[in-house]
N, C-alpha and C positions, 0 to 999 in steps of 0.2 A: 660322327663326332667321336674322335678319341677318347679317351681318359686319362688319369694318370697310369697305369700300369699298363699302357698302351691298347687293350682292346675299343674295343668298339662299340659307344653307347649307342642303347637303341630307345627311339624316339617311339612314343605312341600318341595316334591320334586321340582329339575327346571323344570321339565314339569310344575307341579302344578304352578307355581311361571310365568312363561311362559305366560299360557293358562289366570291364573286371569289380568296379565299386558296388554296383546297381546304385546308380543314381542318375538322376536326368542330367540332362548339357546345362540349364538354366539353375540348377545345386552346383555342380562345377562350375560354373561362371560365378555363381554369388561364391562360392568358396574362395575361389580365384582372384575376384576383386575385393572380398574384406580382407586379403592378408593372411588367409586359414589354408591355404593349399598351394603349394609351388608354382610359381610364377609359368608360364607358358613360351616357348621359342619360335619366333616368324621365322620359319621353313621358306615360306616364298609369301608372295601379297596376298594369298588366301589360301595359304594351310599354317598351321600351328602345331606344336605338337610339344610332347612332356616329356622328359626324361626319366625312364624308367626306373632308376634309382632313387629319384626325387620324390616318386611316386612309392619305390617301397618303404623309405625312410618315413616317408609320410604316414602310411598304412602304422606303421610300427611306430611310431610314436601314438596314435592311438589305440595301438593293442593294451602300449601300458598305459596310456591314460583311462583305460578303462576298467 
């Protein structure tokens, strides 16, 4: 997946996404589904994955929210 200044976004699994937060898959999913944590990308009919910017945008919006 490109970007705009043409590199290369890179995708993480929810493990990945998981392991970097410490939170389980079933906190990322309720995250995921009330609208509190970025949406997830069908890779193929059974992988998913986040975009790692989404993921840091995210993280830092709760650095300062807290």
């Amino acid at each position: 997946m490109n970007t705009h200044d043409g590199s290369v976004e890179v995708l993480l699994s929810p493990n990945e996404v998981c392991l970097m937060l410490g939170i389980s898959k079933s906190t990322l999913w309720r995250l995921e589904t009330g609208g509190e944590f970025p949406r997830s990308i069908r890779i193929s009919s059974r992988r998913v994955g986040y975009r790692s910017s989404a993921v840091g945008r995210w993280l830092n919006g709760r650095e300062r929210a807290a």
